[in-house]
mmCIF file of the N, C-alpha and C atoms, coordinates in Angstrom:
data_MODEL
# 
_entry.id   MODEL 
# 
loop_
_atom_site.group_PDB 
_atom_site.id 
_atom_site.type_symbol 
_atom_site.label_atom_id 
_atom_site.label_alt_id 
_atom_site.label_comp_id 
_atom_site.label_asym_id 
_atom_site.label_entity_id 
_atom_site.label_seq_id 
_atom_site.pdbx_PDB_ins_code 
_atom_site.Cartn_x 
_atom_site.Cartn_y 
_atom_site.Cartn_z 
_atom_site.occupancy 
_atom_site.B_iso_or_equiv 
_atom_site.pdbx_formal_charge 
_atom_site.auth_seq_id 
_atom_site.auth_comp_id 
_atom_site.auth_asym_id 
_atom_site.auth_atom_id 
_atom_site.pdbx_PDB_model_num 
ATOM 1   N N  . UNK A 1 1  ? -14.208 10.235 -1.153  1.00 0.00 ? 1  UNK A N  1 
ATOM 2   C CA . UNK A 1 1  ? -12.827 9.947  -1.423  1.00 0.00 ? 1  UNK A CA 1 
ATOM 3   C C  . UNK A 1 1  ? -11.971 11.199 -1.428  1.00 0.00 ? 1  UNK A C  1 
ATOM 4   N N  . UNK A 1 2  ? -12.451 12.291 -1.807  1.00 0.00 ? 2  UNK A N  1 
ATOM 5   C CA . UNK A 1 2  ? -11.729 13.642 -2.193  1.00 0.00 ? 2  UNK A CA 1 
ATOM 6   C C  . UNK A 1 2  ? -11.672 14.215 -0.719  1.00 0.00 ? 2  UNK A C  1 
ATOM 7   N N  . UNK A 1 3  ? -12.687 13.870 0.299   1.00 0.00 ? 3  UNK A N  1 
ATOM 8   C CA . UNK A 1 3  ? -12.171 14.070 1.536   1.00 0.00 ? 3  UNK A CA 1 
ATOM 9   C C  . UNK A 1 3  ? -10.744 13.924 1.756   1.00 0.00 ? 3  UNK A C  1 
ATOM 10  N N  . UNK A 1 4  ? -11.052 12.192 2.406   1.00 0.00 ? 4  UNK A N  1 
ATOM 11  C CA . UNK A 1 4  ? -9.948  11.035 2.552   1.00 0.00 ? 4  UNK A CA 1 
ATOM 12  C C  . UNK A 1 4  ? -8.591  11.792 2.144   1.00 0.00 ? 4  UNK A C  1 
ATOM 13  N N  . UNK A 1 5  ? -8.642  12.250 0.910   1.00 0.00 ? 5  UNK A N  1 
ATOM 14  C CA . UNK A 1 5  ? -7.660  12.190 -0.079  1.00 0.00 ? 5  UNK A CA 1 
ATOM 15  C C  . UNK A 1 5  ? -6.601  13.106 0.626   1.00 0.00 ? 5  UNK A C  1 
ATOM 16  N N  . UNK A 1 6  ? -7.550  14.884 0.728   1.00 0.00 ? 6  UNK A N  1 
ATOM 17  C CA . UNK A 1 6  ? -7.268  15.828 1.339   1.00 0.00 ? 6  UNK A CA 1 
ATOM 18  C C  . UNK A 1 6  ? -6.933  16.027 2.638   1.00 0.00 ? 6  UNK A C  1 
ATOM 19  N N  . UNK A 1 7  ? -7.610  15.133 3.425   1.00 0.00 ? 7  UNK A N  1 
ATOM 20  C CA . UNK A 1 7  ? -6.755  14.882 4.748   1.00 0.00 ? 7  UNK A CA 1 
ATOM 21  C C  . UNK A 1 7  ? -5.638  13.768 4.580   1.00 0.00 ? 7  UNK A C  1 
ATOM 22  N N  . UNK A 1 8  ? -4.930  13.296 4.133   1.00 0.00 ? 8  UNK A N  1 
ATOM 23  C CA . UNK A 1 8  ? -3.995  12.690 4.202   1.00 0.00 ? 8  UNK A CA 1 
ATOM 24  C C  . UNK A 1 8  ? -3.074  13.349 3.809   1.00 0.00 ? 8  UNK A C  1 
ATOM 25  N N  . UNK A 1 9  ? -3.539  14.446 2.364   1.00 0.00 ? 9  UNK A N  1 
ATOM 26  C CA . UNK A 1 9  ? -2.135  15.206 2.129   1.00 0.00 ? 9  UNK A CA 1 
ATOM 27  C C  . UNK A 1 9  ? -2.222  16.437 3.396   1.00 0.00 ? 9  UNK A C  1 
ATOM 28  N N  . UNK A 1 10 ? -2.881  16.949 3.920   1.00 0.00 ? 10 UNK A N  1 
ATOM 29  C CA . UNK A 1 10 ? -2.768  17.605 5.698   1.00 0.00 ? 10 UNK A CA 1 
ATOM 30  C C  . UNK A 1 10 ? -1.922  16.759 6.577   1.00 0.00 ? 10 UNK A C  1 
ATOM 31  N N  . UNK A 1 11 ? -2.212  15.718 6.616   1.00 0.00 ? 11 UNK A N  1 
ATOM 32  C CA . UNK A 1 11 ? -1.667  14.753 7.237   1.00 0.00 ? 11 UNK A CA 1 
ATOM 33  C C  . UNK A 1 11 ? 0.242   14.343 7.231   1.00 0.00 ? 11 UNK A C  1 
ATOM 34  N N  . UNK A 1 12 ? 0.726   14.993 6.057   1.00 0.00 ? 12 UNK A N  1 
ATOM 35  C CA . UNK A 1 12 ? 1.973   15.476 5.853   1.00 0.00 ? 12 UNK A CA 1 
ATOM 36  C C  . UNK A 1 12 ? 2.736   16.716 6.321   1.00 0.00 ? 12 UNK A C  1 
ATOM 37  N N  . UNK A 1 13 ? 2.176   17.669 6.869   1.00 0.00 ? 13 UNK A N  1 
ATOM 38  C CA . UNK A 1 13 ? 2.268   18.785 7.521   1.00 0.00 ? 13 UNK A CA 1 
ATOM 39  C C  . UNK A 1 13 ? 1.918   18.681 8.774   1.00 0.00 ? 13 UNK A C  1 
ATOM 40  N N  . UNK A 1 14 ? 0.969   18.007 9.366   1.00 0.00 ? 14 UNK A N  1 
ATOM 41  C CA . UNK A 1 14 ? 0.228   17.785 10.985  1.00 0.00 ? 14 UNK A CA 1 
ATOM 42  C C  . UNK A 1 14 ? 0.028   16.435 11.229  1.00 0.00 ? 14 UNK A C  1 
ATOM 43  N N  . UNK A 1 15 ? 0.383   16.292 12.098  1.00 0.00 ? 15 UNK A N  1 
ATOM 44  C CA . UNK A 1 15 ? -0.274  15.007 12.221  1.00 0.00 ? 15 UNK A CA 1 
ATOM 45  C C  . UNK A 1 15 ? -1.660  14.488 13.061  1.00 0.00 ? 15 UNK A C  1 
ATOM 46  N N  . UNK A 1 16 ? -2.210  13.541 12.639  1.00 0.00 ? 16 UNK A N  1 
ATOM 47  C CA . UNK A 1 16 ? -3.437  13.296 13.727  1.00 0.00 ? 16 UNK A CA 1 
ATOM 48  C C  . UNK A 1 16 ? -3.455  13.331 15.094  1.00 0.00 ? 16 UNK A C  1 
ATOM 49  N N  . UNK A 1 17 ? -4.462  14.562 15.733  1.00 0.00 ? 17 UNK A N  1 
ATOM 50  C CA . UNK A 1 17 ? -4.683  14.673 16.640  1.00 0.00 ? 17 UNK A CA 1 
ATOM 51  C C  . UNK A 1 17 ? -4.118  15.815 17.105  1.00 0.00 ? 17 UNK A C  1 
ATOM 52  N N  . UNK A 1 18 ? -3.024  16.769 15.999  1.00 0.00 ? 18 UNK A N  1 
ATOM 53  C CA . UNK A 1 18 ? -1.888  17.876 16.718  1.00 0.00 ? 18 UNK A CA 1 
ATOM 54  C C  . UNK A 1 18 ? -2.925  19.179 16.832  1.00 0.00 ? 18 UNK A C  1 
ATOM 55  N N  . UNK A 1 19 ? -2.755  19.878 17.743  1.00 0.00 ? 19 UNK A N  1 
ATOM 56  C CA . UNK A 1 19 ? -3.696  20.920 17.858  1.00 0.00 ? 19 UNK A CA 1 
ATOM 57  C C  . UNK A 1 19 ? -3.023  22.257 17.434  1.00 0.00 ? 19 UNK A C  1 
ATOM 58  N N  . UNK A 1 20 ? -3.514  22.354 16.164  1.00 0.00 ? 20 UNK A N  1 
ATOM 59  C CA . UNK A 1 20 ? -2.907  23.705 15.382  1.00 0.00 ? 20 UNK A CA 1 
ATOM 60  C C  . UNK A 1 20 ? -2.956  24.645 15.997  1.00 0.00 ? 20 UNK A C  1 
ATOM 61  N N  . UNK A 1 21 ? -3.694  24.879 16.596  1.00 0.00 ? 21 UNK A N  1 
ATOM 62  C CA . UNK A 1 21 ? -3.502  26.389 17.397  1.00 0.00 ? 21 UNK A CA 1 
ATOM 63  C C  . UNK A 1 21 ? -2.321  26.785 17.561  1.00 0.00 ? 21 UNK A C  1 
ATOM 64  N N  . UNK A 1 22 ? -1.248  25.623 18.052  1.00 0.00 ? 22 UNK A N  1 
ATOM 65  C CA . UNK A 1 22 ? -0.176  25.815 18.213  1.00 0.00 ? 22 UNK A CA 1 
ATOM 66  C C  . UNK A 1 22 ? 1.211   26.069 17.222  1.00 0.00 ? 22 UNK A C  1 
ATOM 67  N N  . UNK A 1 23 ? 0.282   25.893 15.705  1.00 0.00 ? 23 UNK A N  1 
ATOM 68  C CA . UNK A 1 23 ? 0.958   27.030 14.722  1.00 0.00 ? 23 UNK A CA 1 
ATOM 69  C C  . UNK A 1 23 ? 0.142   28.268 14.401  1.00 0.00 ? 23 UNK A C  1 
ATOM 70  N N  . UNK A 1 24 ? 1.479   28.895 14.001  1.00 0.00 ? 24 UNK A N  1 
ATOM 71  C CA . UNK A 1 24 ? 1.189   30.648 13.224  1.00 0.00 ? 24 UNK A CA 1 
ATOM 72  C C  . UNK A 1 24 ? -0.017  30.333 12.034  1.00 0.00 ? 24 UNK A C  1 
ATOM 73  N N  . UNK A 1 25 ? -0.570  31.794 11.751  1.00 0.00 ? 25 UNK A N  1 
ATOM 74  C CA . UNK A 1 25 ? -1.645  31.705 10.658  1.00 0.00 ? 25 UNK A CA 1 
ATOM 75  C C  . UNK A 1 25 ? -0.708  31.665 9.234   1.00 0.00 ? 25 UNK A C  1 
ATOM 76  N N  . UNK A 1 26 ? 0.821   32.342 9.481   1.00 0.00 ? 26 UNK A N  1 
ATOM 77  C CA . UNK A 1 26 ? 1.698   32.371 8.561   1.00 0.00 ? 26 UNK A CA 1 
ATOM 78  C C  . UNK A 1 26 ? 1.922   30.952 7.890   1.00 0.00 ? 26 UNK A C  1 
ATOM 79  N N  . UNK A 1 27 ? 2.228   30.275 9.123   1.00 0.00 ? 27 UNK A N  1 
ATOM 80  C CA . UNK A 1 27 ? 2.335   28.226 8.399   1.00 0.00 ? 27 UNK A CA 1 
ATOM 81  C C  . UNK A 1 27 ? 1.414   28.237 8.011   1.00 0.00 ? 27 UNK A C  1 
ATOM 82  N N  . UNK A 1 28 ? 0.251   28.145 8.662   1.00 0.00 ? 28 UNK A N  1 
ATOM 83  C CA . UNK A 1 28 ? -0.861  27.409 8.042   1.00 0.00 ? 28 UNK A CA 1 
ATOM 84  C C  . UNK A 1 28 ? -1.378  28.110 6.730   1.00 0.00 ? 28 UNK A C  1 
ATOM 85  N N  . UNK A 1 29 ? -1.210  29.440 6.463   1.00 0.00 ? 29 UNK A N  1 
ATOM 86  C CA . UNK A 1 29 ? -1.302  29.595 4.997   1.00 0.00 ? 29 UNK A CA 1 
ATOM 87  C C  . UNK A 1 29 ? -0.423  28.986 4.248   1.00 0.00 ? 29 UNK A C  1 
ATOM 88  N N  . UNK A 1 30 ? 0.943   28.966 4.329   1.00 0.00 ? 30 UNK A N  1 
ATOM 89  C CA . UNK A 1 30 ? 2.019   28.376 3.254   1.00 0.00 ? 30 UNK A CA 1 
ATOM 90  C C  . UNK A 1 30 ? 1.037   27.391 2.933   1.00 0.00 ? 30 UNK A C  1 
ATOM 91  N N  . UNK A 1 31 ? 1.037   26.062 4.157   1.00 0.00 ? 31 UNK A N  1 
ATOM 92  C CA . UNK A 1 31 ? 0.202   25.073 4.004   1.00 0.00 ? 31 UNK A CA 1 
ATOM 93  C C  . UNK A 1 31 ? -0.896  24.761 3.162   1.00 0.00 ? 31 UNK A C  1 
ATOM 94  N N  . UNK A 1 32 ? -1.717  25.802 3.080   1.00 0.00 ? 32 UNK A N  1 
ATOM 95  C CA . UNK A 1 32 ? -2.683  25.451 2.576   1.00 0.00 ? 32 UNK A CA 1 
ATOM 96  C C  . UNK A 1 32 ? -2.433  25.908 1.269   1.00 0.00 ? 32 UNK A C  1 
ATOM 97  N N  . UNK A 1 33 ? -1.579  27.343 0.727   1.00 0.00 ? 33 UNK A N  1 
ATOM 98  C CA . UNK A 1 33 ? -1.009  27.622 -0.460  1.00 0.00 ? 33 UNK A CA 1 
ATOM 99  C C  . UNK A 1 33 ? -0.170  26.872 -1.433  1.00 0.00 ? 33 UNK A C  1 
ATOM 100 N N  . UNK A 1 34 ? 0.366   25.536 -0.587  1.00 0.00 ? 34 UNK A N  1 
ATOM 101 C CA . UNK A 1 34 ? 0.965   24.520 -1.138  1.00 0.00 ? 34 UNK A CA 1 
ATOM 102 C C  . UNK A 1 34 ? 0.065   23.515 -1.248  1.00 0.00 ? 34 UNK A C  1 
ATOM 103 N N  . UNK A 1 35 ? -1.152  23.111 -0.871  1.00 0.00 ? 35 UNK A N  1 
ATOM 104 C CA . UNK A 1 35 ? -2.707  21.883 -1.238  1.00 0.00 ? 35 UNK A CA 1 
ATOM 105 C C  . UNK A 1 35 ? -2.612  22.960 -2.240  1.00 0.00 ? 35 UNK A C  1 
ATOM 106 N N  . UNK A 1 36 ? -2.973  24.192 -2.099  1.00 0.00 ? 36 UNK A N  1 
ATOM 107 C CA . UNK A 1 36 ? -3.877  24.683 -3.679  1.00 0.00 ? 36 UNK A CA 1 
ATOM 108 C C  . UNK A 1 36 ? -2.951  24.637 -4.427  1.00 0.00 ? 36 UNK A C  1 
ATOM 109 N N  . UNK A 1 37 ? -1.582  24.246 -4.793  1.00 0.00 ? 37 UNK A N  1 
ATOM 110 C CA . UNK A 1 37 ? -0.673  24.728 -5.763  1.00 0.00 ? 37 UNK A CA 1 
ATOM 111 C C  . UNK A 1 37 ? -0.433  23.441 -6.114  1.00 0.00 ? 37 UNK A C  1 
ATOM 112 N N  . UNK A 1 38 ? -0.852  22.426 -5.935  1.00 0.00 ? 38 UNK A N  1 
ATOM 113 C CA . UNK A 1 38 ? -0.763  21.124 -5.822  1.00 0.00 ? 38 UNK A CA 1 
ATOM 114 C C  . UNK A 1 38 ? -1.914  20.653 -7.195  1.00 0.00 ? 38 UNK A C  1 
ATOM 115 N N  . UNK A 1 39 ? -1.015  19.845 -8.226  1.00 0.00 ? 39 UNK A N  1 
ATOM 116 C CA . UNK A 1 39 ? -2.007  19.205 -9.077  1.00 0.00 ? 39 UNK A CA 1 
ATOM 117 C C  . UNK A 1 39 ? -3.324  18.250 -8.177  1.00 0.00 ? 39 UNK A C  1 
ATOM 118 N N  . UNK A 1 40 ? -4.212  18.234 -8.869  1.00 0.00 ? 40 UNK A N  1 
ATOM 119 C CA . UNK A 1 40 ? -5.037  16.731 -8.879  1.00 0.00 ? 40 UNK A CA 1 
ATOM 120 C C  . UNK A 1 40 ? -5.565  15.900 -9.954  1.00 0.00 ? 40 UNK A C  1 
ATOM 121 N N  . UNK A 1 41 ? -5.341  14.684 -9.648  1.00 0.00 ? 41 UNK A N  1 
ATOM 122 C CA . UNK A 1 41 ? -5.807  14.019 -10.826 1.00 0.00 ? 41 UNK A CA 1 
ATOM 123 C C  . UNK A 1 41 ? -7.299  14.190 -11.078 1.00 0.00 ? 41 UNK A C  1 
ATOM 124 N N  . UNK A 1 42 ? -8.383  14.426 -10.083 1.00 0.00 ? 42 UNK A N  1 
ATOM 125 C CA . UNK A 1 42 ? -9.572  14.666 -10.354 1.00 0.00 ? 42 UNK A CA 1 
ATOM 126 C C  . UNK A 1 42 ? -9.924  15.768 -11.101 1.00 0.00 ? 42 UNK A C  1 
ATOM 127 N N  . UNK A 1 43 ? -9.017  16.695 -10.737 1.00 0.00 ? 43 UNK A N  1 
ATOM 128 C CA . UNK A 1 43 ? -9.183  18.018 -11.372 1.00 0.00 ? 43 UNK A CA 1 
ATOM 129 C C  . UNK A 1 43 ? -8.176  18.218 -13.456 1.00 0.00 ? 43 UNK A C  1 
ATOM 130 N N  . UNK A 1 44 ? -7.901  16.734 -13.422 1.00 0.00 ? 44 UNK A N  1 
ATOM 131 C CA . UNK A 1 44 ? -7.595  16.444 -15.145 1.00 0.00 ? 44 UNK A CA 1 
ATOM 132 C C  . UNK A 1 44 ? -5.927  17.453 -14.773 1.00 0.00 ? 44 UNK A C  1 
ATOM 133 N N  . UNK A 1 45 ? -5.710  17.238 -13.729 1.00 0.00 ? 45 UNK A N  1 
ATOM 134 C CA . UNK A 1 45 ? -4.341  17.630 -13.008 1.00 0.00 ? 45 UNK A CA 1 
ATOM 135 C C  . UNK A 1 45 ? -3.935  19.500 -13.253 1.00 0.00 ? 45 UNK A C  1 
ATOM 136 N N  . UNK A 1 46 ? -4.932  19.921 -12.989 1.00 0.00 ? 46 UNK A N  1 
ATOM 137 C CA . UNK A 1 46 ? -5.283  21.556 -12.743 1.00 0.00 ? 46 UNK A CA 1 
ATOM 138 C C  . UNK A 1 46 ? -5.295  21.535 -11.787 1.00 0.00 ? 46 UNK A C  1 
ATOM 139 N N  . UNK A 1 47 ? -4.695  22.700 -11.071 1.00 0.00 ? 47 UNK A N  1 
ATOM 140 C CA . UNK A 1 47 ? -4.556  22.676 -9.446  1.00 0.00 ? 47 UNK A CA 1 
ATOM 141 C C  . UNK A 1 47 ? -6.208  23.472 -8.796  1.00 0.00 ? 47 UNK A C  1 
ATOM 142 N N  . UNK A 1 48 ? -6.059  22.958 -7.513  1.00 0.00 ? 48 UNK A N  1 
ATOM 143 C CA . UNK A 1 48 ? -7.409  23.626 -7.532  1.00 0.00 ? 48 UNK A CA 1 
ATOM 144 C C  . UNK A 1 48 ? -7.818  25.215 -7.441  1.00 0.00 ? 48 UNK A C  1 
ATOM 145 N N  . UNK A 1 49 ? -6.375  25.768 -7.330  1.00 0.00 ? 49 UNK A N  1 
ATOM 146 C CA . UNK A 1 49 ? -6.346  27.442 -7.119  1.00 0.00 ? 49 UNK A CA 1 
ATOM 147 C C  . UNK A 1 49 ? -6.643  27.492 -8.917  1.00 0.00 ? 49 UNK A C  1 
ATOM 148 N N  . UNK A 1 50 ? -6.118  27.021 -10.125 1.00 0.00 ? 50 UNK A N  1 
ATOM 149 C CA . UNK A 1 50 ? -6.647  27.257 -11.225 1.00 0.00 ? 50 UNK A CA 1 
ATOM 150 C C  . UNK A 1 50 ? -8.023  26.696 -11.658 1.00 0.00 ? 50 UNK A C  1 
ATOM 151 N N  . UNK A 1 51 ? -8.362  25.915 -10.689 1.00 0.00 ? 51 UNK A N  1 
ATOM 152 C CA . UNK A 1 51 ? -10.028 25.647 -10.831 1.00 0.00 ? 51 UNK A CA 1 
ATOM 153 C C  . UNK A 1 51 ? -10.790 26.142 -10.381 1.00 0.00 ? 51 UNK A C  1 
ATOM 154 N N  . UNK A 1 52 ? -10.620 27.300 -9.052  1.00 0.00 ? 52 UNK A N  1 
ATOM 155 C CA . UNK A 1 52 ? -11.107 28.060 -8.637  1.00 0.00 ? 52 UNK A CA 1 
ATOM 156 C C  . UNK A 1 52 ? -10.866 29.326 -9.480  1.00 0.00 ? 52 UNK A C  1 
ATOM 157 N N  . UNK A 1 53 ? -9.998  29.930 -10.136 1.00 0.00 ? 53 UNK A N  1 
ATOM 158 C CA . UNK A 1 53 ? -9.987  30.916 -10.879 1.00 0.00 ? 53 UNK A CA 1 
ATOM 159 C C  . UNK A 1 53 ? -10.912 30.984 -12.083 1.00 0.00 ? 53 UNK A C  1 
ATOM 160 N N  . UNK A 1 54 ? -10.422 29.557 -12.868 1.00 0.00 ? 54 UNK A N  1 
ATOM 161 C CA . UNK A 1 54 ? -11.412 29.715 -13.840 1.00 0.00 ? 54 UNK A CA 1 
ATOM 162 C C  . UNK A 1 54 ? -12.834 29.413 -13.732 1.00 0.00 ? 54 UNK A C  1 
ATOM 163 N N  . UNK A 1 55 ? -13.339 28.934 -12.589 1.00 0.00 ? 55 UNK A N  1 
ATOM 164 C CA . UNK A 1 55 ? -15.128 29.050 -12.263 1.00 0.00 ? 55 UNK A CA 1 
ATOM 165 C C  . UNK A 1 55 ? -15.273 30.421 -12.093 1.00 0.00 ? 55 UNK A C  1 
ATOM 166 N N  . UNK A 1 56 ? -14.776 31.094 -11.413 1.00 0.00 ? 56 UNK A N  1 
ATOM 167 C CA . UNK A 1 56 ? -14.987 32.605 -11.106 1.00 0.00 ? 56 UNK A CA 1 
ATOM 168 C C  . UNK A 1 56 ? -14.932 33.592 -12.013 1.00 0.00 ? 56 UNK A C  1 
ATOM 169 N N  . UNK A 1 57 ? -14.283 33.325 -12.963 1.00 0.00 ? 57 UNK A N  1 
ATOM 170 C CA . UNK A 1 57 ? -13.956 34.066 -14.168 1.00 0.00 ? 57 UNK A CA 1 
ATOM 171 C C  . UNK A 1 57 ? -14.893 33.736 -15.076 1.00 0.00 ? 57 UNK A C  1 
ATOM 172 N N  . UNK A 1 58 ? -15.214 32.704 -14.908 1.00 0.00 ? 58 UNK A N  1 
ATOM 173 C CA . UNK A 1 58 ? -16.406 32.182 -16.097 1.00 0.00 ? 58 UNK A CA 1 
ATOM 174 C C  . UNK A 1 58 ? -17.678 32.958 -15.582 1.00 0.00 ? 58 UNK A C  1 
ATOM 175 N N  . UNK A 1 59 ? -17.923 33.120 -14.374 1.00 0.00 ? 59 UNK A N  1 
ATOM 176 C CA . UNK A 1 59 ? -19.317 33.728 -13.771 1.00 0.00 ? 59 UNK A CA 1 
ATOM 177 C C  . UNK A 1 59 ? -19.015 34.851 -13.830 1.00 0.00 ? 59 UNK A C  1 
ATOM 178 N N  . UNK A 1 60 ? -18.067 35.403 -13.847 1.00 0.00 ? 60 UNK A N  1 
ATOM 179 C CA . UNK A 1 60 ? -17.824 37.113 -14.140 1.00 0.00 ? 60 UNK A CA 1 
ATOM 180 C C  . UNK A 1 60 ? -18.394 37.765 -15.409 1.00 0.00 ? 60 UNK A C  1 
# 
Protein backbone atom coordinates (compact mmCIF):
# COMPACT_ATOMS: atom_id res chain seq x y z
CA UNK A 1 0.00 0.00 0.00
CA UNK A 2 2.88 2.49 0.98
CA UNK A 3 4.05 1.82 -2.55
CA UNK A 4 0.63 2.60 -4.26
CA UNK A 5 0.45 5.44 -1.94
CA UNK A 6 3.89 7.01 -2.99
CA UNK A 7 3.40 6.73 -6.52
CA UNK A 8 0.31 8.50 -6.69
CA UNK A 9 1.62 11.40 -4.69
CA UNK A 10 4.64 11.31 -7.82
CA UNK A 11 1.88 11.07 -9.83
CA UNK A 12 1.02 14.85 -9.00
CA UNK A 13 4.23 16.17 -10.32
CA UNK A 14 4.61 13.52 -13.48
CA UNK A 15 2.44 11.87 -14.91
CA UNK A 16 2.24 8.15 -16.05
CA UNK A 17 4.44 7.18 -18.54
CA UNK A 18 6.40 10.95 -18.73
CA UNK A 19 10.03 10.31 -19.20
CA UNK A 20 11.90 12.36 -16.60
CA UNK A 21 14.92 12.60 -18.17
CA UNK A 22 13.34 15.34 -19.60
CA UNK A 23 13.47 17.25 -16.23
CA UNK A 24 16.47 18.99 -14.40
CA UNK A 25 18.03 17.08 -11.30
CA UNK A 26 17.10 20.65 -9.73
CA UNK A 27 13.04 19.69 -10.14
CA UNK A 28 13.36 16.49 -9.34
CA UNK A 29 15.03 17.26 -6.04
CA UNK A 30 12.43 20.05 -5.03
CA UNK A 31 10.17 17.05 -5.83
CA UNK A 32 11.31 14.70 -3.90
CA UNK A 33 12.20 17.41 -0.97
CA UNK A 34 8.54 18.13 -0.98
CA UNK A 35 7.40 13.78 -0.56
CA UNK A 36 9.99 14.04 2.34
CA UNK A 37 8.54 17.24 3.85
CA UNK A 38 5.25 15.81 3.52
CA UNK A 39 3.39 14.31 6.70
CA UNK A 40 2.23 10.57 6.74
CA UNK A 41 -0.31 9.07 8.48
CA UNK A 42 1.70 5.80 8.72
CA UNK A 43 4.48 7.54 10.03
CA UNK A 44 1.84 8.84 13.28
CA UNK A 45 2.12 12.03 10.77
CA UNK A 46 6.11 12.61 11.11
CA UNK A 47 7.43 13.32 7.88
CA UNK A 48 9.64 10.84 6.59
CA UNK A 49 12.84 13.20 6.43
CA UNK A 50 12.09 13.33 10.49
CA UNK A 51 11.88 9.57 10.49
CA UNK A 52 14.85 9.24 8.79
CA UNK A 53 16.70 11.60 11.12
CA UNK A 54 15.62 10.18 14.12
CA UNK A 55 16.59 6.33 13.13
CA UNK A 56 20.00 7.67 12.37
CA UNK A 57 20.47 9.52 15.35
CA UNK A 58 19.29 6.78 17.45
CA UNK A 59 22.13 4.42 15.83
CA UNK A 60 24.65 7.11 16.32
Amino acid sequence: GSNENTNGLLRQYFPKGIDVSAYSQSKLNSVARRLNERPRKTLNFQTPAEQFYQCIASTG
